[in-house]
N, C-alpha and C positions, 0 to 999 in steps of 0.2 A: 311753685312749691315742689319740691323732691320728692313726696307720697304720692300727690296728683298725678306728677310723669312715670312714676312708676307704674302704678295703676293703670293709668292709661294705654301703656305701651303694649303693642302685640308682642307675644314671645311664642317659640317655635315650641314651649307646652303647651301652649293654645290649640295650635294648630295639628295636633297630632290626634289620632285615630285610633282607634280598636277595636278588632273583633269576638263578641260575648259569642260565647258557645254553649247553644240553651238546650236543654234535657229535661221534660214532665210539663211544659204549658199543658194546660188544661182549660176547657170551658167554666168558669164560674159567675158567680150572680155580678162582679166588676166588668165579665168580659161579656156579659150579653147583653149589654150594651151598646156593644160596635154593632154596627152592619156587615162584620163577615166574621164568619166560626175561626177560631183558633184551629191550628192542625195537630193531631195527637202524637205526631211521627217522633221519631228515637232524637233527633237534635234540631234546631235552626241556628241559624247564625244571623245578630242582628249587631248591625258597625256603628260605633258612638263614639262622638267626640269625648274627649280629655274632659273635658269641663261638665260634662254631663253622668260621667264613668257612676258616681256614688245611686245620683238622680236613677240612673236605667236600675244598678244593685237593685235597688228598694223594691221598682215597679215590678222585678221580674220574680223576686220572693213574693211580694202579694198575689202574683199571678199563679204560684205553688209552680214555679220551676226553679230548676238549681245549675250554676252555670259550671259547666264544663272545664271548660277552660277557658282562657283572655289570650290572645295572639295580638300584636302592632300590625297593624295593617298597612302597609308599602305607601311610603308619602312619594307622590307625583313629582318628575321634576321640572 
């Protein structure tokens, strides 16, 4: 069927990268739960797949940070 092979297909959306540019993580009662402290510094940078892009948005607002800015991060050749 034509939907299945679509679906199924890798496309070079897939496979693309970028880097969140994070500002205000904080310790809160979701994050003391890991095993190691969040850092309070001025930015991090943390690189996520295309398919994940909404997914990280969400986690990084409940974390009380606010992203920076979004950069493509250089695909390998």
């Amino acid at each position: 069927m034509l939907g299945r092979s679509i679906l199924a297909s890798s496309t070079t959306a897939d496979n693309r990268m970028f880097i969140y540019e994070v500002a205000g993580l904080r310790q809160n009662d979701q994050t003391d739960q890991n095993t190691c402290a969040i850092r309070s510094s001025s930015t991090e940078r943390i690189q996520v797949p295309f398919s994940r892009m909404n997914e990280v948005m969400q986690r990084i607002s409940r974390l009380g940070g606010t992203i920076v800015a979004i950069h493509s991060a250089a695909t390998p050749d």
